[in-house]
PQR file of N, CA, C, O and H, with PARSE charges and radii, in Angstrom:
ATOM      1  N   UNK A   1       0.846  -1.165   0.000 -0.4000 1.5000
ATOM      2  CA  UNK A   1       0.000   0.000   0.000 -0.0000 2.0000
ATOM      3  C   UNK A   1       0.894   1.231   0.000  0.5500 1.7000
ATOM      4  O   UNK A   1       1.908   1.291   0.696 -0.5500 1.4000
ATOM      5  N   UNK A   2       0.493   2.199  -0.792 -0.4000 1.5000
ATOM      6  CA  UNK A   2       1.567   3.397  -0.988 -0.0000 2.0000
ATOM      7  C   UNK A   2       0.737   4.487   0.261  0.5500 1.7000
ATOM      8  O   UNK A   2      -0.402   4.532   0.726 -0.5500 1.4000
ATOM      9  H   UNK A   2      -0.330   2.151  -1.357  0.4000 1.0000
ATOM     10  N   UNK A   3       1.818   5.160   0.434 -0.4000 1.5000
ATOM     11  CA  UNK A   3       1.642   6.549   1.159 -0.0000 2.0000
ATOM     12  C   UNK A   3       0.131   7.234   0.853  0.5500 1.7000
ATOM     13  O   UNK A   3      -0.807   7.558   1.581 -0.5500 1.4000
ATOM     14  H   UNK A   3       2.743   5.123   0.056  0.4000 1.0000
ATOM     15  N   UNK A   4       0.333   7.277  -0.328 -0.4000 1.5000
ATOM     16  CA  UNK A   4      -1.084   8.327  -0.554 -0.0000 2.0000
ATOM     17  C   UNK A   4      -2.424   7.717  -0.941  0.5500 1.7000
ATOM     18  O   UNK A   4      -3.349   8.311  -1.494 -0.5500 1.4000
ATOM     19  H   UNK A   4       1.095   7.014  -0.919  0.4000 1.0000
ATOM     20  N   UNK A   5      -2.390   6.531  -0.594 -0.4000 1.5000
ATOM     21  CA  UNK A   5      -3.391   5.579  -0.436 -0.0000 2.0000
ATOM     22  C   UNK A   5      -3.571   5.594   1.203  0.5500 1.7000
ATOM     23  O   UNK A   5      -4.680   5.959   1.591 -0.5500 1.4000
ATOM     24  H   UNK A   5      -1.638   6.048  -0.144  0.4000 1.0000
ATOM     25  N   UNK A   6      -2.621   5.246   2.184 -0.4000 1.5000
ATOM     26  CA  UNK A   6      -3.081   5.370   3.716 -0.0000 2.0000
ATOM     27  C   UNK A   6      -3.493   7.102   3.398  0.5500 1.7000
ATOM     28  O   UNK A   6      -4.538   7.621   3.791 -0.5500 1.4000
ATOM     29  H   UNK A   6      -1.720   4.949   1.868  0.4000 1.0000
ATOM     30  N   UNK A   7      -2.897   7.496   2.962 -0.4000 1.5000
ATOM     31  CA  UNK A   7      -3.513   9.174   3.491 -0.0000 2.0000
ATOM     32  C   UNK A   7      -4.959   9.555   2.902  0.5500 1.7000
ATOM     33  O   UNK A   7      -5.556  10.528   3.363 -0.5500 1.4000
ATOM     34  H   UNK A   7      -2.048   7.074   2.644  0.4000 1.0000
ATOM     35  N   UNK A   8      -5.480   8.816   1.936 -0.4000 1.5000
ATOM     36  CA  UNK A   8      -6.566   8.566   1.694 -0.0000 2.0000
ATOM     37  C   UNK A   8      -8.036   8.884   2.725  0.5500 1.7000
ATOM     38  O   UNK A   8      -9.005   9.639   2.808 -0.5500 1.4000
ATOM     39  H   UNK A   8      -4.995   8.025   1.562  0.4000 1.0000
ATOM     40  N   UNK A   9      -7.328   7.617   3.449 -0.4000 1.5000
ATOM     41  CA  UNK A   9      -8.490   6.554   3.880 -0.0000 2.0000
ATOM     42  C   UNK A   9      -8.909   7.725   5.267  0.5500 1.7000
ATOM     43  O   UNK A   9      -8.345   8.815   5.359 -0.5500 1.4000
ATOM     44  H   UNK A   9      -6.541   7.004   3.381  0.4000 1.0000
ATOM     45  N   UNK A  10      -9.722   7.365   6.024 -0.4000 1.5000
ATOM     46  CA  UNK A  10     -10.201   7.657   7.044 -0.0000 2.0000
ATOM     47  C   UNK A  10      -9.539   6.825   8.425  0.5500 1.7000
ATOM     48  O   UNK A  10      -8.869   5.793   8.457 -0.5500 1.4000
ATOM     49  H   UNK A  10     -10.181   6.479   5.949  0.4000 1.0000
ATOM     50  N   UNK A  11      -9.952   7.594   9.387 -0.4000 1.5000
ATOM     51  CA  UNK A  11      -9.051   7.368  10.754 -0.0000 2.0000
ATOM     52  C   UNK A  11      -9.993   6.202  11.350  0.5500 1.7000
ATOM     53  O   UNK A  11      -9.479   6.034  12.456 -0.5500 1.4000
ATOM     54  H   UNK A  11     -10.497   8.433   9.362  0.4000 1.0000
ATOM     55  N   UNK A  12     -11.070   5.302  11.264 -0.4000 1.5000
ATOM     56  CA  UNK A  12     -11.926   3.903  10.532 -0.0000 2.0000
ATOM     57  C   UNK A  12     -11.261   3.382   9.940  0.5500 1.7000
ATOM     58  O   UNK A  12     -10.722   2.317  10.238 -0.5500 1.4000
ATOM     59  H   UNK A  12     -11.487   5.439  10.365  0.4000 1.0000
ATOM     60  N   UNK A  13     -11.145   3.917   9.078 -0.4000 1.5000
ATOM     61  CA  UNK A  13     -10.671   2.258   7.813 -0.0000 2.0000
ATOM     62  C   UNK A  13      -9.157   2.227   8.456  0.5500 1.7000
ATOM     63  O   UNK A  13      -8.617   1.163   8.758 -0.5500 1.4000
ATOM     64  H   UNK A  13     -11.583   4.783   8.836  0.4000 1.0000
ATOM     65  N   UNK A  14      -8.511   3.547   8.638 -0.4000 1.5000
ATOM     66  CA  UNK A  14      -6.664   3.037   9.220 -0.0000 2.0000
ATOM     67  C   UNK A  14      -6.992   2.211  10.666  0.5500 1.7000
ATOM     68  O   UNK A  14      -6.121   1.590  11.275 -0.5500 1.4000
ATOM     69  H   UNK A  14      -8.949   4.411   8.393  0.4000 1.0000
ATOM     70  N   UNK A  15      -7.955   2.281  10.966 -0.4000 1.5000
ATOM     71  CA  UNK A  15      -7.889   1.028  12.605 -0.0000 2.0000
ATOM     72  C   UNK A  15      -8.068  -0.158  12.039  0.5500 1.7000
ATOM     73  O   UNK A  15      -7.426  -1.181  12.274 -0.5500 1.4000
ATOM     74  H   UNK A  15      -8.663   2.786  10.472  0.4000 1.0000
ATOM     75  N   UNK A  16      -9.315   0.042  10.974 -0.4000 1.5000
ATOM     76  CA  UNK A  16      -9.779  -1.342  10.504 -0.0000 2.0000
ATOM     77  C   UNK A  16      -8.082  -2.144   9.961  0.5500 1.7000
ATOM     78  O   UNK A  16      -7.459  -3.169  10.239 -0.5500 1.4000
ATOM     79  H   UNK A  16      -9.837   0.873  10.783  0.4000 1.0000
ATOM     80  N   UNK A  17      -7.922  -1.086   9.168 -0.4000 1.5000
ATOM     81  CA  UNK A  17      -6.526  -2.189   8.290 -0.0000 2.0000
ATOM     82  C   UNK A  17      -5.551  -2.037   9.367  0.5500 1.7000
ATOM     83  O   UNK A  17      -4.883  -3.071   9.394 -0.5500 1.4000
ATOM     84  H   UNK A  17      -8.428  -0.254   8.942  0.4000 1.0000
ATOM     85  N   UNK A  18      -5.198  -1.287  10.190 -0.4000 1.5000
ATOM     86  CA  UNK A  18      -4.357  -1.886  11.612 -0.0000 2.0000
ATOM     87  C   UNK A  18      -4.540  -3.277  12.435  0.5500 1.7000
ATOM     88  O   UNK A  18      -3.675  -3.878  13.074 -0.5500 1.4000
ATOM     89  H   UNK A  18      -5.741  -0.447  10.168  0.4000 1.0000
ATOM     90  N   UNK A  19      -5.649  -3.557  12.280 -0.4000 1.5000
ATOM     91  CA  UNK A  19      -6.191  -4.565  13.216 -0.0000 2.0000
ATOM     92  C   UNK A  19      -5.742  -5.802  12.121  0.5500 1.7000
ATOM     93  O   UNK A  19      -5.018  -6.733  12.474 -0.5500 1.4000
ATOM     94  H   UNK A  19      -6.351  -3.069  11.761  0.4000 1.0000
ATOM     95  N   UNK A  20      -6.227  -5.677  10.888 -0.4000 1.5000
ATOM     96  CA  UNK A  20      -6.552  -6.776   9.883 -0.0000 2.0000
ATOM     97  C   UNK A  20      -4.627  -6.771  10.190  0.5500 1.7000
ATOM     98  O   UNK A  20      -4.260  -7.486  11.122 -0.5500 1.4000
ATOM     99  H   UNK A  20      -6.815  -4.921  10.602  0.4000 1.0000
ATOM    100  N   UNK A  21      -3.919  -6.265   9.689 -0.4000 1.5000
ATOM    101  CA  UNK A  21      -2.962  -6.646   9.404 -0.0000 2.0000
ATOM    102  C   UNK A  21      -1.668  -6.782  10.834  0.5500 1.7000
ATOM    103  O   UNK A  21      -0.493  -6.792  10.468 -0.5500 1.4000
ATOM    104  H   UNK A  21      -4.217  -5.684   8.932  0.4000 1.0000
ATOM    105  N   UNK A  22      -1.804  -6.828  11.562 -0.4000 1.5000
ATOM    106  CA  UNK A  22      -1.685  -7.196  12.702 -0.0000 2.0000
ATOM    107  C   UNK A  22      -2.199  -8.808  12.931  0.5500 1.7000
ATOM    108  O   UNK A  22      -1.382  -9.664  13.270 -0.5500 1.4000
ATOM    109  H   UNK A  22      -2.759  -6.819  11.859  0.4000 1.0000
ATOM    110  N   UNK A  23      -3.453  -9.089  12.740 -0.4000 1.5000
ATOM    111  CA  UNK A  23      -3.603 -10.419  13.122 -0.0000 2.0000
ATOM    112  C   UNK A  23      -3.230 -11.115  11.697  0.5500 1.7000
ATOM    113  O   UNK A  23      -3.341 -12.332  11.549 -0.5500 1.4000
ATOM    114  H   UNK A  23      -4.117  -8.393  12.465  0.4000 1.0000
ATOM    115  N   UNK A  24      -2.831 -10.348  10.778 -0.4000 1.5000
ATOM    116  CA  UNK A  24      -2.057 -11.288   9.515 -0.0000 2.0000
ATOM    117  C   UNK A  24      -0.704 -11.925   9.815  0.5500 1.7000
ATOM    118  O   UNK A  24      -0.300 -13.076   9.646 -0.5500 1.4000
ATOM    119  H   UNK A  24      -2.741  -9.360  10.898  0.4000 1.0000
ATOM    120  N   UNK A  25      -0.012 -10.619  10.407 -0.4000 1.5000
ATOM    121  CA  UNK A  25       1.549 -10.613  11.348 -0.0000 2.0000
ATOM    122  C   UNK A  25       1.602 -11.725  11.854  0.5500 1.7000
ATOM    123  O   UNK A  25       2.453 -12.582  11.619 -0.5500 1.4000
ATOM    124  H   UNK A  25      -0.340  -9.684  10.544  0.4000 1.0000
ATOM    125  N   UNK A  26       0.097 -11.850  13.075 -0.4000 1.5000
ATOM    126  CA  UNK A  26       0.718 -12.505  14.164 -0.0000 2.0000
ATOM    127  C   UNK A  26       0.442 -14.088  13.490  0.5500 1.7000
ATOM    128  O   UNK A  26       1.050 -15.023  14.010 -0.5500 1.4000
ATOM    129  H   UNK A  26      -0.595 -11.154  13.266  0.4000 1.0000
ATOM    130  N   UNK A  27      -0.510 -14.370  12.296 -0.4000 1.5000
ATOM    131  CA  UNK A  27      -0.265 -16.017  12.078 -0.0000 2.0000
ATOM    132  C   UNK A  27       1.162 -16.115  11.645  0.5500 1.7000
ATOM    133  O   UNK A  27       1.941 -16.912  12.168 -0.5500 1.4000
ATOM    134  H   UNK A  27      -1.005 -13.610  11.874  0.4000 1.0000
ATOM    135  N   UNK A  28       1.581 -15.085  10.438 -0.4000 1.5000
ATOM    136  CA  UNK A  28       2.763 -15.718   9.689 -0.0000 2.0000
ATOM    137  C   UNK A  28       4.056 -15.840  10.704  0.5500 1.7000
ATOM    138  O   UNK A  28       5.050 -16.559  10.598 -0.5500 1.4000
ATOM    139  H   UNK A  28       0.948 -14.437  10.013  0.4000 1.0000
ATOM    140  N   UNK A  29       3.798 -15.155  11.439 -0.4000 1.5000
ATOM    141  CA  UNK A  29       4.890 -15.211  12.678 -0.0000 2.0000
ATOM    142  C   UNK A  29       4.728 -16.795  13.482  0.5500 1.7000
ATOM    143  O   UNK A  29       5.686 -17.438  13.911 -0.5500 1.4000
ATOM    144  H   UNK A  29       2.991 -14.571  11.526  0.4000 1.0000
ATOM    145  N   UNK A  30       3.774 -17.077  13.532 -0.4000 1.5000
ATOM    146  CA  UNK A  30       2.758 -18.275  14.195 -0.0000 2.0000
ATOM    147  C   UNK A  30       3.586 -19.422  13.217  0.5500 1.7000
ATOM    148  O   UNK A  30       4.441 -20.250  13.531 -0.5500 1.4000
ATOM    149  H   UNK A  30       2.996 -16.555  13.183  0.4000 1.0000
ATOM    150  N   UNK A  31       3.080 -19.167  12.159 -0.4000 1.5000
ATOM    151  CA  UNK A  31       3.325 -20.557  10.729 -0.0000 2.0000
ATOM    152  C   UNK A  31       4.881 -20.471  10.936  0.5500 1.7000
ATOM    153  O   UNK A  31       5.433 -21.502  11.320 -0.5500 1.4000
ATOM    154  H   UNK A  31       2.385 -18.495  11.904  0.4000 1.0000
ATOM    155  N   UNK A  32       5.824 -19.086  10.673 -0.4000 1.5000
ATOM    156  CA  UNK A  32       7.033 -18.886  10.683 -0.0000 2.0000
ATOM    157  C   UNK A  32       7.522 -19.952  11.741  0.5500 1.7000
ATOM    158  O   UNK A  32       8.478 -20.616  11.338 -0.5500 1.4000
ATOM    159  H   UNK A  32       5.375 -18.249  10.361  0.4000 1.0000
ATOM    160  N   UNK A  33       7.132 -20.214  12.832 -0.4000 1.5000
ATOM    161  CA  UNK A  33       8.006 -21.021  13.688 -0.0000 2.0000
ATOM    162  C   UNK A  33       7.505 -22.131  13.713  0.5500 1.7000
ATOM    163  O   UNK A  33       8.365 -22.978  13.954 -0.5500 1.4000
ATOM    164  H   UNK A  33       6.355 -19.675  13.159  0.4000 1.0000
ATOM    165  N   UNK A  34       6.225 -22.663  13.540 -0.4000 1.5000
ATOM    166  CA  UNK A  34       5.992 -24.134  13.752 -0.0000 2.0000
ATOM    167  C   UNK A  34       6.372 -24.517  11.848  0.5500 1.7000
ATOM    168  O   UNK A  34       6.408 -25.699  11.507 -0.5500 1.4000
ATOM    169  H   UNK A  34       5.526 -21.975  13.344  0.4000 1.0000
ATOM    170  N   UNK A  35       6.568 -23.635  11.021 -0.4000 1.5000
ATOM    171  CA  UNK A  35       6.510 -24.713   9.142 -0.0000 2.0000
ATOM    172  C   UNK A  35       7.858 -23.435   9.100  0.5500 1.7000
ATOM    173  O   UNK A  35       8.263 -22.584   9.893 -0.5500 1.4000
ATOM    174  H   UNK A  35       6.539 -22.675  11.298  0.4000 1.0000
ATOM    175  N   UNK A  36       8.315 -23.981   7.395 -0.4000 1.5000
ATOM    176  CA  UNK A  36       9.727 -23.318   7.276 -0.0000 2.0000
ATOM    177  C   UNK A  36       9.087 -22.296   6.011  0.5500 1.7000
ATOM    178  O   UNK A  36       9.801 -21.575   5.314 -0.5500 1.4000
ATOM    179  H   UNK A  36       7.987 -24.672   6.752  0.4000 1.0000
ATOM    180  N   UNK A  37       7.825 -22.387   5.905 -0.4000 1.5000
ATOM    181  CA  UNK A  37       7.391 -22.126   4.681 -0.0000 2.0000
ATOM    182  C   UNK A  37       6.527 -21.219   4.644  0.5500 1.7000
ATOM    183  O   UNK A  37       5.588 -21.243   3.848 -0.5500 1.4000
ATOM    184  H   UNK A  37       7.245 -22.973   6.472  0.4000 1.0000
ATOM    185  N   UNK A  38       6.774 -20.032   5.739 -0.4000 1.5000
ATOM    186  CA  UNK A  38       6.052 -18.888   5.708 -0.0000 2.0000
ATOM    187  C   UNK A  38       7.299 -17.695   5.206  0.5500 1.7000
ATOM    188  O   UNK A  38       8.505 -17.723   5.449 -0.5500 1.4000
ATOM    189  H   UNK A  38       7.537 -20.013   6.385  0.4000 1.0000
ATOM    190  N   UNK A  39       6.335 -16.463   4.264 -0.4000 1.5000
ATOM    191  CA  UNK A  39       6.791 -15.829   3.680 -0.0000 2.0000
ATOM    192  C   UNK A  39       7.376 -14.995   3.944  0.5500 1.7000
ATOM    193  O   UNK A  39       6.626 -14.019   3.931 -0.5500 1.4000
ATOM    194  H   UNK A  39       5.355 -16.440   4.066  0.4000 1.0000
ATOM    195  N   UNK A  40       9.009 -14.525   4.383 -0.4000 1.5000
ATOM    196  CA  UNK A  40       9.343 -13.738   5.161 -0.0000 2.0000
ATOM    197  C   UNK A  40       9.326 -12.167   4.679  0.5500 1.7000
ATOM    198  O   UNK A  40       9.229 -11.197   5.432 -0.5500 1.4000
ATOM    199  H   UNK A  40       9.618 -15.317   4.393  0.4000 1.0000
ATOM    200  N   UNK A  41       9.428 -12.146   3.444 -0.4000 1.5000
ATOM    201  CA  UNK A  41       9.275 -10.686   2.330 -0.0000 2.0000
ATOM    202  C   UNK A  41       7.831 -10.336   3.049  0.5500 1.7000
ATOM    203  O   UNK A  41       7.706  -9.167   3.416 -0.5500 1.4000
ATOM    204  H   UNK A  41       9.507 -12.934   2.833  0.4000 1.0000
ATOM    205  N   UNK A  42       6.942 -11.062   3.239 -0.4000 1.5000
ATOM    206  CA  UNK A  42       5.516 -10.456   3.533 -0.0000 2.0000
ATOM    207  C   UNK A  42       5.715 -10.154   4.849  0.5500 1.7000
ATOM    208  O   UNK A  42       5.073  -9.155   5.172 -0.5500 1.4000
ATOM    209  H   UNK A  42       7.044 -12.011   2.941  0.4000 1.0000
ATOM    210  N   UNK A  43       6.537 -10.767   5.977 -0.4000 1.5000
ATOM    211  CA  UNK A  43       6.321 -10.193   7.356 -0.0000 2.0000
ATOM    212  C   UNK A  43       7.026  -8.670   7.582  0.5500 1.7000
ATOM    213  O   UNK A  43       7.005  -7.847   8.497 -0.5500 1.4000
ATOM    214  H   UNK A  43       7.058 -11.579   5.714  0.4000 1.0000
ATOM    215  N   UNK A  44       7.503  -8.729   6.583 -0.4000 1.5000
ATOM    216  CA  UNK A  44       8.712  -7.729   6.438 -0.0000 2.0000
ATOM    217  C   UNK A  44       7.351  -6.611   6.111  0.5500 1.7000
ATOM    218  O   UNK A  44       7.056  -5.683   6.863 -0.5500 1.4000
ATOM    219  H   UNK A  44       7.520  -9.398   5.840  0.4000 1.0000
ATOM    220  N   UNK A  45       6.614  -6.955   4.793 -0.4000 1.5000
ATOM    221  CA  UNK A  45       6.295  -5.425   4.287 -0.0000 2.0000
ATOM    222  C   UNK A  45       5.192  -5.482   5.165  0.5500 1.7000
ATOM    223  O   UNK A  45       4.575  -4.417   5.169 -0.5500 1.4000
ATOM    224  H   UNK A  45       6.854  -7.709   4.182  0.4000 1.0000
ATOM    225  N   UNK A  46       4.471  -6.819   6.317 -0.4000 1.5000
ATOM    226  CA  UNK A  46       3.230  -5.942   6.702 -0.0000 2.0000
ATOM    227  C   UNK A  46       3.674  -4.884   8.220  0.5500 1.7000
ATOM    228  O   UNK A  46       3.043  -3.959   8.732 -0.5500 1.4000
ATOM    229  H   UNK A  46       4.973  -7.684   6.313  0.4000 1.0000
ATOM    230  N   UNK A  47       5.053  -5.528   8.613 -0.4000 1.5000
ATOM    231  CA  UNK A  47       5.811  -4.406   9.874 -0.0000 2.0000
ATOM    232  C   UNK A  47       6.061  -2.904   9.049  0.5500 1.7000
ATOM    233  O   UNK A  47       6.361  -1.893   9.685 -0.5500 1.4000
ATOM    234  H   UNK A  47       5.565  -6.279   8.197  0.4000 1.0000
ATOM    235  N   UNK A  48       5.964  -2.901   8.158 -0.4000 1.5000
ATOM    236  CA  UNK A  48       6.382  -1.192   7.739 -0.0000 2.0000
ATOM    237  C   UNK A  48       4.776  -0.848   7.098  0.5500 1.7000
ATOM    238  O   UNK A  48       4.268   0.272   7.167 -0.5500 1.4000
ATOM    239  H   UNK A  48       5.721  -3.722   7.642  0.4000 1.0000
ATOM    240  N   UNK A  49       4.151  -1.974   6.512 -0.4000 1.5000
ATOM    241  CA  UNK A  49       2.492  -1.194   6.329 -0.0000 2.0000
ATOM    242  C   UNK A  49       1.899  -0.824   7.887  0.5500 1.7000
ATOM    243  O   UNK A  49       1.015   0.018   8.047 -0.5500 1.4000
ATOM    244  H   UNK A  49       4.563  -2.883   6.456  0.4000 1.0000
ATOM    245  N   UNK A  50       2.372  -1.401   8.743 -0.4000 1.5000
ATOM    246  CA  UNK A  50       1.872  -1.268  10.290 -0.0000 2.0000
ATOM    247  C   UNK A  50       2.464   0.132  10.147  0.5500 1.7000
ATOM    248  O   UNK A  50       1.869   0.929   9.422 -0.5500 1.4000
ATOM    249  H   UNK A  50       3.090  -2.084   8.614  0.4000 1.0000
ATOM    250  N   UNK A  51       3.808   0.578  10.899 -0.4000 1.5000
ATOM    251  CA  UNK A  51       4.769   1.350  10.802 -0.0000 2.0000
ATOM    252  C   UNK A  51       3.789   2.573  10.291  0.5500 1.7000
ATOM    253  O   UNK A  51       3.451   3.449  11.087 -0.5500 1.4000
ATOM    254  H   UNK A  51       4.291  -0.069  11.488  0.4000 1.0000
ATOM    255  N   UNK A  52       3.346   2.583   8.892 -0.4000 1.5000
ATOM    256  CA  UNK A  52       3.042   3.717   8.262 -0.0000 2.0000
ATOM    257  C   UNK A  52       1.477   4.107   8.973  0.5500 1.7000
ATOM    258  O   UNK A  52       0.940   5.114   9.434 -0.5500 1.4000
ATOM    259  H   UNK A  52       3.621   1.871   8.246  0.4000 1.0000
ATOM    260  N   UNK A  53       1.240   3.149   8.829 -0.4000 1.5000
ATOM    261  CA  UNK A  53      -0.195   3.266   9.546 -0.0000 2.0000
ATOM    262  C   UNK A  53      -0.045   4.120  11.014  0.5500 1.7000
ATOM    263  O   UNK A  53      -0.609   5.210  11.110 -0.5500 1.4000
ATOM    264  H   UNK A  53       1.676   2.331   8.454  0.4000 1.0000
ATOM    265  N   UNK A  54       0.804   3.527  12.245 -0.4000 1.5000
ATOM    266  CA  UNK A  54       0.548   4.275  13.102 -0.0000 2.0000
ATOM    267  C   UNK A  54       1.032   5.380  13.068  0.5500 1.7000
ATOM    268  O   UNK A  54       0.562   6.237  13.816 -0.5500 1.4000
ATOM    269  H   UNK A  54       1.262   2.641  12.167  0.4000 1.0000
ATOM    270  N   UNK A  55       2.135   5.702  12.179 -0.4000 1.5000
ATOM    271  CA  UNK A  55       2.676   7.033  11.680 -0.0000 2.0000
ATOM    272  C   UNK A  55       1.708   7.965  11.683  0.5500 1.7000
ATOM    273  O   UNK A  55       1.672   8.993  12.358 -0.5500 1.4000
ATOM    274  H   UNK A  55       2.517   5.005  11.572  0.4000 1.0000
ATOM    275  N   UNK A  56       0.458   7.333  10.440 -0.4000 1.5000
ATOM    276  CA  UNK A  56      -0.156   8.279  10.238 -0.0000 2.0000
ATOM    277  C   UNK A  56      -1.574   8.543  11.047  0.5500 1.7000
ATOM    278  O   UNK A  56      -2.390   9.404  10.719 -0.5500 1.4000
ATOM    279  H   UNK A  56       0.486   6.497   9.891  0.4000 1.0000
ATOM    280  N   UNK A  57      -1.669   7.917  11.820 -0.4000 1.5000
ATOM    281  CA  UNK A  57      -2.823   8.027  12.669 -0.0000 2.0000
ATOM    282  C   UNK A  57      -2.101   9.181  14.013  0.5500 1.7000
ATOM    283  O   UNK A  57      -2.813  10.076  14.469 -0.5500 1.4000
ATOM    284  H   UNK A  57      -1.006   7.217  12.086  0.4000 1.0000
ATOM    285  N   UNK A  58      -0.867   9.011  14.434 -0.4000 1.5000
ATOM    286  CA  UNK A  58       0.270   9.781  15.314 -0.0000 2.0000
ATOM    287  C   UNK A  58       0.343  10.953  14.868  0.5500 1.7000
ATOM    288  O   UNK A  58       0.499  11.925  15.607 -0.5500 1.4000
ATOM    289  H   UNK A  58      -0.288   8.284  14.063  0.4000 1.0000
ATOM    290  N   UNK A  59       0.253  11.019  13.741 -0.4000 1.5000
ATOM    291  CA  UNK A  59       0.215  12.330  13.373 -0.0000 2.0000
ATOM    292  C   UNK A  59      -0.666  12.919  12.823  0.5500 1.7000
ATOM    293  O   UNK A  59      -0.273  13.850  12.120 -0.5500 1.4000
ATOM    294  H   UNK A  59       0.127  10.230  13.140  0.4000 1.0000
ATOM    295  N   UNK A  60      -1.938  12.719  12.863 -0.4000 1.5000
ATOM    296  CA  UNK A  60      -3.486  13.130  12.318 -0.0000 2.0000
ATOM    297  C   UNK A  60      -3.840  13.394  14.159  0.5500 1.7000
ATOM    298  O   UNK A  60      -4.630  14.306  14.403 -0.5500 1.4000
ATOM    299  H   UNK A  60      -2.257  11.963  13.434  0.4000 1.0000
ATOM    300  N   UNK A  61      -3.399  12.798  15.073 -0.4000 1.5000
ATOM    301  CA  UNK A  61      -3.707  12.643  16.772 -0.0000 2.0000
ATOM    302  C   UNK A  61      -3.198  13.916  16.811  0.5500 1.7000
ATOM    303  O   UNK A  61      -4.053  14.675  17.269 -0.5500 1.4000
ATOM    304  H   UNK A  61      -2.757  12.057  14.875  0.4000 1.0000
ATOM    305  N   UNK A  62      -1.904  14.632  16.456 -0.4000 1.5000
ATOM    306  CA  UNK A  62      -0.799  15.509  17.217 -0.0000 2.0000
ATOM    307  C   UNK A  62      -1.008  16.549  15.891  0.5500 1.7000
ATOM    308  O   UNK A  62      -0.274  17.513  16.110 -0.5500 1.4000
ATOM    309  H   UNK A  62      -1.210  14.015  16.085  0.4000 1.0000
ATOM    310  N   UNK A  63      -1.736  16.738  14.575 -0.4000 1.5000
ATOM    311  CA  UNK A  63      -1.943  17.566  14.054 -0.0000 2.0000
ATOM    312  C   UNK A  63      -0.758  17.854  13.292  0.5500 1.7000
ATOM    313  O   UNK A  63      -0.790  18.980  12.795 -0.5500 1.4000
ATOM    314  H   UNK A  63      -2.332  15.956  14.397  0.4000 1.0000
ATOM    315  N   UNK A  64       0.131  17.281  13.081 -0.4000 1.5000
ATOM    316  CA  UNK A  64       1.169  17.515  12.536 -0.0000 2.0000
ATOM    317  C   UNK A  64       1.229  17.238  10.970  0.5500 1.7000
ATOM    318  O   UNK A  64       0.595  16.250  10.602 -0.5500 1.4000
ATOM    319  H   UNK A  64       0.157  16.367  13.485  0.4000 1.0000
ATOM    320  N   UNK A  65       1.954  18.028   9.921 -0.4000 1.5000
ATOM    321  CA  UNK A  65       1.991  18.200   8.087 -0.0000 2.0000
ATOM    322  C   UNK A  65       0.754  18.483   8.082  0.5500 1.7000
ATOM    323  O   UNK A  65       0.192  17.980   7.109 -0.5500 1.4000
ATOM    324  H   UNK A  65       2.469  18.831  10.220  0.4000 1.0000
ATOM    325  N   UNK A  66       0.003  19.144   8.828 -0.4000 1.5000
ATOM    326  CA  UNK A  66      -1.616  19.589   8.317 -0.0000 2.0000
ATOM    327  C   UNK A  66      -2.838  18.513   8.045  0.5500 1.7000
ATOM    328  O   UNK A  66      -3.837  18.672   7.343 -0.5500 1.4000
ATOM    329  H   UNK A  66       0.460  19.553   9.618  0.4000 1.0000
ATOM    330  N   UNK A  67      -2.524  17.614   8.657 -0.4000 1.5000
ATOM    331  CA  UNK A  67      -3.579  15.946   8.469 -0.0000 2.0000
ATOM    332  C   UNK A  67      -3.904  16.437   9.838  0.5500 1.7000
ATOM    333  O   UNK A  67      -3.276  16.789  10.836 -0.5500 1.4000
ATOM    334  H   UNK A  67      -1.713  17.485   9.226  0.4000 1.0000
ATOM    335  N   UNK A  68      -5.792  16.252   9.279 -0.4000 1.5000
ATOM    336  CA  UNK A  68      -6.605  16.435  10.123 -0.0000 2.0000
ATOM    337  C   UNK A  68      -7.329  15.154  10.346  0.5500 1.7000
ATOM    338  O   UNK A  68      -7.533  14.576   9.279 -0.5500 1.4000
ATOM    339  H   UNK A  68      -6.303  15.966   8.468  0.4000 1.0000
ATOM    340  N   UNK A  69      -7.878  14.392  11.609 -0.4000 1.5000
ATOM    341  CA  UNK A  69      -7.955  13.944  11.661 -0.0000 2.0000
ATOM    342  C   UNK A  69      -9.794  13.425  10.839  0.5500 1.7000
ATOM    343  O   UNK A  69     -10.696  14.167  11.228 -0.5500 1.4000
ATOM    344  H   UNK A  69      -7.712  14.861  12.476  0.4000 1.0000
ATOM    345  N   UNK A  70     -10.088  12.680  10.182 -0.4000 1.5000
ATOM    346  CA  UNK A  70     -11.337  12.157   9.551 -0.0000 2.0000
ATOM    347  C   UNK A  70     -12.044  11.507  10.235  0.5500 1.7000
ATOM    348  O   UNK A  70     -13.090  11.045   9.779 -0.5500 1.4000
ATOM    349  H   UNK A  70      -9.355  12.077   9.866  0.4000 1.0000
TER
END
């Protein structure tokens, strides 16, 4: 998901896809240790889609680059 797609969305849908991708994290992390055959490129990009997400909810909270909160 690019930058100006989270900046899109509403301060709703960024919890909704916080939550969703968080409990995506926590299986492949789950599969990661019990099988050898979970995808590590994907745990990778959903810790920085997280990352951006609370970025931008942190800073829609604190008013900061002019993002108001939706």
């Amino acid at each position: 998901m690019k930058t100006e797609e989270t900046r899109s969305k509403t301060n709703s849908e960024l919890e909704f896809d916080l939550a969703n991708h968080k409990k995506e994290l926590f299986g492949l992390r789950f599969k990661a240790s019990t099988d050898s055959s979970a995808n590590p490129s994907r745990i990778r990009t959903l810790r920085r889609e997280i990352a951006r997400i609370k970025t931008l909810v942190n800073e829609r909270a604190q008013k900061i680059r002019g993002q108001e909160p939706r």
